[in-house]
C-alpha positions as CSV (number, residue, x, y, z in Angstrom):
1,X,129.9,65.0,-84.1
2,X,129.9,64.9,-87.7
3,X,126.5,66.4,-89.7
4,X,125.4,62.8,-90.2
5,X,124.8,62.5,-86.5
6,X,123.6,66.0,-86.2
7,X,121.2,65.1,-89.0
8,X,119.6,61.3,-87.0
9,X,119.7,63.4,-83.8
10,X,117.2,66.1,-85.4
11,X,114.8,63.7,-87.4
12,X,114.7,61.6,-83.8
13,X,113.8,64.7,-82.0
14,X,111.5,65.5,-84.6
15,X,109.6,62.4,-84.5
16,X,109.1,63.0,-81.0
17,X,108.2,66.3,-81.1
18,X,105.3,65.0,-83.8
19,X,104.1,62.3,-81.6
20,X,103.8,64.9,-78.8
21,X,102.0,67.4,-81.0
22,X,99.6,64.2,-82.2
23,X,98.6,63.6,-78.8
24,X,98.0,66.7,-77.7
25,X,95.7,67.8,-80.5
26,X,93.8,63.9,-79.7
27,X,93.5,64.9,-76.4
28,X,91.8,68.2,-76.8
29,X,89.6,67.2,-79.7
30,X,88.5,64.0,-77.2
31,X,88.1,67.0,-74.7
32,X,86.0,69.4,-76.5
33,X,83.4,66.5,-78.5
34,X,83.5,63.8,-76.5
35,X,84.3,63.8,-72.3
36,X,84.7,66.9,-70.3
37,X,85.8,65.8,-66.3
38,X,83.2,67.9,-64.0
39,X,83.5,68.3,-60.3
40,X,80.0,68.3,-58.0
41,X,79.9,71.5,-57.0
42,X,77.0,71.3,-54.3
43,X,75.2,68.3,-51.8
44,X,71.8,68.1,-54.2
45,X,72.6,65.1,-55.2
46,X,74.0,63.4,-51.7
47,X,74.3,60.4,-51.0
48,X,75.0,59.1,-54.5
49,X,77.4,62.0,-55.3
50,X,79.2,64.0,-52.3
51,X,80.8,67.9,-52.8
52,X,83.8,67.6,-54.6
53,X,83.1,64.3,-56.6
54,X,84.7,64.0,-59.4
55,X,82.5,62.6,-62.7
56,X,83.3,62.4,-66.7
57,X,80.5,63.2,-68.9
58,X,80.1,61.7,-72.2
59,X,78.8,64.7,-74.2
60,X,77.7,61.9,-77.5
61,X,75.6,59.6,-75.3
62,X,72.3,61.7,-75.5
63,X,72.9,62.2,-79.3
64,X,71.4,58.6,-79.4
65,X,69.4,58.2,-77.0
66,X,67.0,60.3,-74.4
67,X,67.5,61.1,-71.4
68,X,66.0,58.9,-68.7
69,X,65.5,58.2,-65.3
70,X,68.4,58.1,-63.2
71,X,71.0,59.8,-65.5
72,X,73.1,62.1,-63.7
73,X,73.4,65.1,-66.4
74,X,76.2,68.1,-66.3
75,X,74.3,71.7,-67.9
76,X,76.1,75.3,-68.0
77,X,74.1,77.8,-65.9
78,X,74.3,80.8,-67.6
79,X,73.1,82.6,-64.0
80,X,75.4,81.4,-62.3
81,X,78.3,81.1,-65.6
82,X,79.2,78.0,-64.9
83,X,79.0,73.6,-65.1
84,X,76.7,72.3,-63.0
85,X,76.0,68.4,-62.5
86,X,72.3,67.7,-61.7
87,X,70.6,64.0,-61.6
């Protein structure tokens, strides 16, 4: 291999090594702001949501509007330390 293909091979491996650092820090910003994945951790809310259901919260929607009747809504429990899905 002469240094010119040394030199593609590493600007390649760099772009992809960008592209994967992109995505990642996407991924945890949507993460943190915007949708968190919960699971139900108790029958309270059976039969519309069963043990072990899996939901994804949108953590913007009640920055524009209230709550209302029906909405399923994920708290922290600082009792019990941790997510809890309530509707």
């Amino acid at each position: 291999m002469n240094s010119k293909n040394k030199k593609n091979i590493f600007k390649e491996l760099l772009g992809y090594v960008i592209v994967a650092l992109i995505a990642a820090l996407i991924s945890i910003g949507l993460r943190i702001f915007v949708i968190e994945p919960f699971i139900v951790p108790t029958p309270s809310m059976s039969p519309t949501l069963l043990v072990s259901d899996r939901v994804i919260v949108n953590k913007l929607q009640y920055k524009f509007r209230q709550v209302q009747r029906g909405d399923i809504v994920a708290i922290y429990s600082p009792l019990e330390k941790k997510n809890l899905v309530n509707g």
